[in-house]
Each structure stands twice: as C-alpha cells, then as structure tokens.
N, C-alpha and C positions, 0 to 999 in steps of 0.2 A: 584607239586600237590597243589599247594596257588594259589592266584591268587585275584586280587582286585573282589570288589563288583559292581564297574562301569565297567564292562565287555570290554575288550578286543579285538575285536574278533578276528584279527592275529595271536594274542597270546594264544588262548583258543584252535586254530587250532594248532599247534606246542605244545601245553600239551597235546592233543589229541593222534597226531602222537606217540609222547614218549610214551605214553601209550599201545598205540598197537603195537610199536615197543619193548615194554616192555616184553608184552605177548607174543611174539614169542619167545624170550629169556626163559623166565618164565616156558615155558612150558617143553624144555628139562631140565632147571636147577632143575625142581620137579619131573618130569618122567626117569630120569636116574643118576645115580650115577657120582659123580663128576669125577672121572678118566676118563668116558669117552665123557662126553663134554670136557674133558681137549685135549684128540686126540682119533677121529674116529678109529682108526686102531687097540685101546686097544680091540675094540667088530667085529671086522672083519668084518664093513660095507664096501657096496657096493662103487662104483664108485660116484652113483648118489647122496648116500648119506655124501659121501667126499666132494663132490661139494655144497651142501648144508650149510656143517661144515663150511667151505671155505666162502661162501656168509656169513655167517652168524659174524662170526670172521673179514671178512674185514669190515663191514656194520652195525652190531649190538652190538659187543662184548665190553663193555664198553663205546660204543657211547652214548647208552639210559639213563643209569645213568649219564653223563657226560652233557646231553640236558637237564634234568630235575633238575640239579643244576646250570646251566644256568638261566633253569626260574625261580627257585627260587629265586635268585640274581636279576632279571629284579623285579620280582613282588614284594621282599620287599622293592624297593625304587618305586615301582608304590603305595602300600600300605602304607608307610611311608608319601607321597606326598598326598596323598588322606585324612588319617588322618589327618595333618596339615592344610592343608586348613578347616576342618572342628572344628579345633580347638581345638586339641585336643592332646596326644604327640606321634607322630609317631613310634619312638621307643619303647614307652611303646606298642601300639597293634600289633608292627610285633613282639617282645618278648614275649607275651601271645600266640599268635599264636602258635609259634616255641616253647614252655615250654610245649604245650598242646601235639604237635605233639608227644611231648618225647614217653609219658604213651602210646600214640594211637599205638604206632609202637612197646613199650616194649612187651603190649598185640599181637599183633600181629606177634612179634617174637617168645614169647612161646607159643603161643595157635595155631597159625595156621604153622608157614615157616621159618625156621632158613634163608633165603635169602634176611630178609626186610632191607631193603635201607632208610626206614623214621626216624630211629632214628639216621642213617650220616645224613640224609640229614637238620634234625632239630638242631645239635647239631654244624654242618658247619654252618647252616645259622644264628645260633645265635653268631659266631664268625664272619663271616660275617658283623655281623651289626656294629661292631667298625669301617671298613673302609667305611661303607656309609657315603656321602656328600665328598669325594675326587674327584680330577680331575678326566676323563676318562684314558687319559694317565698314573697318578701315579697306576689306579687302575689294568691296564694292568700292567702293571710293576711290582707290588705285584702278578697277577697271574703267572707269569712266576718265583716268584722268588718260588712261593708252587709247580708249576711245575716241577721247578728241581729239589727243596726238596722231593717231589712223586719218580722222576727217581732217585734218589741217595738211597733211600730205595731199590726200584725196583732191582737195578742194583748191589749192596752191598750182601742185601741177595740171589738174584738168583747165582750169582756169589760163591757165598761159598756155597751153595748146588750143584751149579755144578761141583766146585772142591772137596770137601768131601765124594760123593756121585755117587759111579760106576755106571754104564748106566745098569746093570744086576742088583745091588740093588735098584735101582729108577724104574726098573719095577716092582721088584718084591713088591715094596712098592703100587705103584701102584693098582697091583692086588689083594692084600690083603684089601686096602681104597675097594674096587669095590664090594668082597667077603662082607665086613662090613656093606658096605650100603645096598646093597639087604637084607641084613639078618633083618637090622634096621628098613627099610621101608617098608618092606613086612609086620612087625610086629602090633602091637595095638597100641592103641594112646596113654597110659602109658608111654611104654619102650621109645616110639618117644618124648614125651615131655619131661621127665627126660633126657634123653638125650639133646636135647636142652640146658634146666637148668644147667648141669652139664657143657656144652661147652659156656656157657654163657660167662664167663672171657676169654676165646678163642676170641670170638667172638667178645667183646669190643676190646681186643688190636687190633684185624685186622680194625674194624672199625679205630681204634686210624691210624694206617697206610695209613689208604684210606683218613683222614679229607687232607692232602695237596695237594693231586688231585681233590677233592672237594670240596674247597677253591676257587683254582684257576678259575674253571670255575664258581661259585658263583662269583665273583669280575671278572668274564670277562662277564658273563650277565649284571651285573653292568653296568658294560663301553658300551654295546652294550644299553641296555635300554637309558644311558642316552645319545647316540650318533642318535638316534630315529630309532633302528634297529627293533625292535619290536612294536612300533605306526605307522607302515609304509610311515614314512618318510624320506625311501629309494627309488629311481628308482625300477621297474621291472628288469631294466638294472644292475643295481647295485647288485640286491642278484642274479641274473644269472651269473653274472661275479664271483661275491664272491663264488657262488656255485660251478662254473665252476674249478675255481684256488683251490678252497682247495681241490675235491674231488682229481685234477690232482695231487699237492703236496703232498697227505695222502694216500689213497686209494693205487694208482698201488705202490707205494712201498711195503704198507702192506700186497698187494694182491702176492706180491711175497716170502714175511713173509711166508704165508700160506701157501702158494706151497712150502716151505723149509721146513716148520713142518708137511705135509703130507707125503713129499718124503724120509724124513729121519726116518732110521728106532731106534735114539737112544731118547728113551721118552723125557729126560732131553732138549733137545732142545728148546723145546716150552716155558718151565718156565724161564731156567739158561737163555736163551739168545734171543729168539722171542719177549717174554713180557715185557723187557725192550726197546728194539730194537721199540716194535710197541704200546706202549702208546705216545713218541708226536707227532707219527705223526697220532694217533686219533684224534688229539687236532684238526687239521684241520678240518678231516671226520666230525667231532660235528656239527664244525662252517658250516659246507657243508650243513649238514643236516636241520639245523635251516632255511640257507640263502635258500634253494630250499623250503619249506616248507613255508618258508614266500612269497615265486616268485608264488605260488598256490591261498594262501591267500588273496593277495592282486590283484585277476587276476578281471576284471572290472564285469564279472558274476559270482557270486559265486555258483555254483551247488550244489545240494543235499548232494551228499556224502560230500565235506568239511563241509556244514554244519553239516552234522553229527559225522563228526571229532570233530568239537567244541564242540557240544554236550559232548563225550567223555571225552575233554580234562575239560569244564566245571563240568564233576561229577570225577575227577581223582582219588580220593582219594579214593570214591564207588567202581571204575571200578577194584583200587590195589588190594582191600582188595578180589573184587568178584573175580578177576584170581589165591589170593592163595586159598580161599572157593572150588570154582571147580576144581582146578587142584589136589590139597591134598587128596581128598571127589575121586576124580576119579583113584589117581596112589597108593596112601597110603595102607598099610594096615588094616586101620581101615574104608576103602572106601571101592572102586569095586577093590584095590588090583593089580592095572596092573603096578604097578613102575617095571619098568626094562622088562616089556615083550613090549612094542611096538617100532617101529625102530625109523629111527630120522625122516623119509620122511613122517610116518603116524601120527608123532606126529606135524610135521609142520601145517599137516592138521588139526588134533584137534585146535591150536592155531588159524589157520584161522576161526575155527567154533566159537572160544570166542570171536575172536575181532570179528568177525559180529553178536554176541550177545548184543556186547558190544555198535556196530552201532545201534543198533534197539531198546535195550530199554532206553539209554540214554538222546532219544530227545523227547522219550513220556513221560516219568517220570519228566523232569525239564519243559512241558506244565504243569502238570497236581501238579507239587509240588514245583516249584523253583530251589529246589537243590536236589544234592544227600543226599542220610541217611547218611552217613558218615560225609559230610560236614553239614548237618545241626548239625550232633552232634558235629562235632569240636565248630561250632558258638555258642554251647548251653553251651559248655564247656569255650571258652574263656570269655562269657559275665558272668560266673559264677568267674572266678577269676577276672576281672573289677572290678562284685558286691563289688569284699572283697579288 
C-alpha cells in the first residue's frame, strides 16, 4: 500500500490487483464467523459454494497478503533510490513512512476490523529495511531462511493441536468460536470494540508469528525489484513463463489440499496439517500472481480497466480503509446487521460490487485530487515528523 511519488505504472497495476484481490477475501473474513471460512461444511453449504471456498483458498488465501508485502519490499528500495538521488537519506523517509503506517493501522485495528494487515505489514517493513542494499541472491537467501522459520512455527504448533486435541473436541471448539462470533457481531459497537482491545495482546503475538512470512516476501520483492521485475525489464515471455511454472508448481498441488480439506470429514485437518502442507507452496502462487499481472501491464495497449487497476492500486491505502468502512457499516451490528445471514456465493457478489466501486471512483478522484484521503493524510503526517 506504498509506493513512490514518480509513479510506477506496472507496479501501481499489481497494488491494484492485491487490493481487489484483498476484498474478495475481506468480505467473507467480516461477514461470517471465522470457523466457517476456516471449512464450508461447519455451515452446511452447498456444492457451489464448496467450490468457491476451494477457489478461493487455492488463489486468494494468503496469496494477497503475501503480494502486498512483496511490494512493499520493491517500493522501499524504489523510495529509498528516489530519495537519494534527490539528496536526501533514504532510510530516513521509508522509516517515517513505515513509523506512520504504525498509528494509521493501530486506529484502524480498534475502531474499524480486528483483520488489519498494516500494522505487519509496517512493522515487517521497518525490519526489512536492515537488509536493503544486499545482493539479490543473499536477499533471496534470507527469504527462504524466514520462510522456513514461518513453516517451523506453522508445522510445530499445528502439530501439537493436532495431537492434544480429539477430532470431537476441535469441533466442538469450533462451534462454540461460531456461537461467539455471531453473538459478538450481531452486537453494538461497544461490546465489538472492547473486545477488540481486550484481544489486543492476542492479536500482537499472532502478528509476532506472521513477521517471518512477511519478511520473506518483503526481501523477495527486494530481489525481484532489483532484478527489474517490476520496471518491466522483463520479456512478455519471461512473466508468462514465470507465471506459467509457479501456478504449475503451487496451485494443482494446493488445489488438491482443498479437495482433501473438503472431503474429509475431521475439522483438524485443515489447521494440524493442510496449512502447513500449503503455505510454500503459496510462495509460488504469489510469485504467479505478480508475474501474470505484470504479463497484463506491460501488454503494448494498455485498456481502460488496467488503467483503472492502477487507479486502485495508486489510492490503496483509501481503497483498505473503504472495504473495512463498508463492509463493518453493512454486516456489523451496529450497521444493517447481516454478519452471518448471507451465504458465501452472495457475498462474493457484494465483493464484486466494492471492487467495482472501487474501479469507478478511484480514477476520478486522483483527476480531480492527486491522491487518495488516506494517502494524502499519510504524506501530511510524515512531513510532520521531517518538520521535527
């Protein structure tokens, strides 16, 4: 959700995507209870909407956080490079940046969505910035080594709730979290935010958990920026191949993950042993996503709608903050109240209706203003700590 002031535009396209690819996610992670994005079958949906679950877990589940710490890794050594040239100390203004992000995402974790991702993603990037100006190679080398420190967490804990934890107690846990959250979200926006506050310390360790997965792809954007993955000076050829081999490598094995977590009827599956199983071979799907995404960007005409991808990706930060505003306001009960009454197939559709919100006033707002409110407040923010 960064991104330089000397625009991009490949890369503006591909913050875009993650963004929309965000809200689809976004929408069932606010409109239903986490047990049962965890597995369809806890809410006895259909067919169609198993297939959905399925799409969504091979294609979205972790991929979109996973791209958008990517760019954040590309864009602090494009903003670090930018500042310097201009004189100025690079690491001083991607650390103002990223100090700012903190506040912007604490607020937005108790007032609006216990789901925000900006205060990893500021807290990674500001560790991040000790490995900029390394080779490309050492910096891969360090992502694979936070890589495997993510799957040794991953696979450590799931593993010891899968042996402590009967397949009859881990539903019935299950159903009880599902009982809770309806009861929680139905509720006002008091009980909703105390809460929050109260799982605050929760909520940091998990975070604490999640920085070496998002590390890793921070210093693998690194390496891809400075190998010229995103100033596209790569072949067409080149991110069609790259796109072609990682979805082959990532995908159809993960895709068979899914089909193993739908079929099986003992809950425990998915955590103890799927989600270690199918985070590296996300690692690929990411890099899929990027490399086909840039094969779009860089195509010799560039049409409306990628432009208005960019559009997106250039207000991102706008765009975050407006999918937890609407979706809270719409499922919450301190909203219109419908957390947990719509299925997953109607709420896809909702999501479709934000990101084509999101297309439409995105490109008229940065004609008519420059940036997003969001981003203009970050900038008003950071040249305020500069000032001092």
């Amino acid at each position: 959700m960064t991104g330089t002031d000397d625009r991009i535009f490949p890369l503006d396209v591909v913050r875009g995507a993650a963004v929309l690819g965000m809200a689809l996610l976004t929408a069932g992670a606010i409109a239903l209870p986490a047990s049962v994005n965890l597995h369809p079958g806890l809410a006895g949906e259909g067919s169609t909407a198993r297939l959905l679950w399925l799409a969504t877990f091979v294609f979205l589940d972790g991929k979109m956080l996973g791209l958008f710490a990517i760019l954040f890794g590309a864009s602090a050594l494009l903003v670090i490079d930018r500042a310097e040239m201009e004189g100025r100390d690079g690491f001083a203004v991607q650390g103002r940046r990223l100090l700012w992000l903190l506040p912007i995402g604490a607020v937005h974790y108790l007032l609006l969505w216990s789901g925000d991702c900006l205060i990893l993603l500021a807290a990674g990037g500001l560790i991040a910035l000790r490995f900029a100006g390394r080779e490309p190679l050492d910096l891969a080398k360090w992502a694979l080594a936070f890589f495997a420190l993510h799957l040794l967490i991953l696979a450590s804990g799931a593993t010891l709730s899968f042996l402590t934890t009967s397949q009859a107690a881990y539903a019935e846990m299950l159903q009880k979290a599902l009982v809770h959250d309806m009861a929680l979200y139905r509720s006002g926006y008091g009980a909703i935010a105390h809460a929050r506050l109260a799982a605050a310390p929760e909520h940091v360790a998990a975070l604490v958990q999640m920085l070496p997965e998002t590390l890793g792809f921070m210093l693998l954007g690194m390496a891809m920026a400075m190998g010229g993955f995103f100033t596209g000076q790569w072949s067409r050829e080149q991110y069609a191949r790259t796109a072609r081999h990682a979805y082959l490598v990532g995908a159809v094995p993960v895709l068979l993950l899914g089909i193993w977590a739908l079929l099986s009827d003992d809950l425990r599956i998915h955590n103890g042993l799927i989600a270690p199983l199918a985070f590296p071979l996300g690692i690929p799907i990411t890099i899929g996503h990027a490399a086909l995404v840039m094969l779009i960007a860089n195509r010799p005409n560039i049409g409306a709608l990628t432009r208005r991808v960019a559009a997106v990706g250039r207000t991102a930060l706008s765009n975050y903050l407006l999918c937890s505003i609407v979706l809270t306001t719409i499922f919450y009960g301190y909203g219109l109240g419908r957390y947990a009454q719509l299925g997953r197939i109607t709420l896809f559709g909702v999501a479709l209706g934000l990101c084509a919100l999101m297309l439409l006033w995105s490109p008229h707002w940065l004609q008519r203003f420059g940036a997003g409110p969001a981003e203009r407040m970050w900038h008003a923010l950071r040249r305020i700590g500069a000032a001092q």
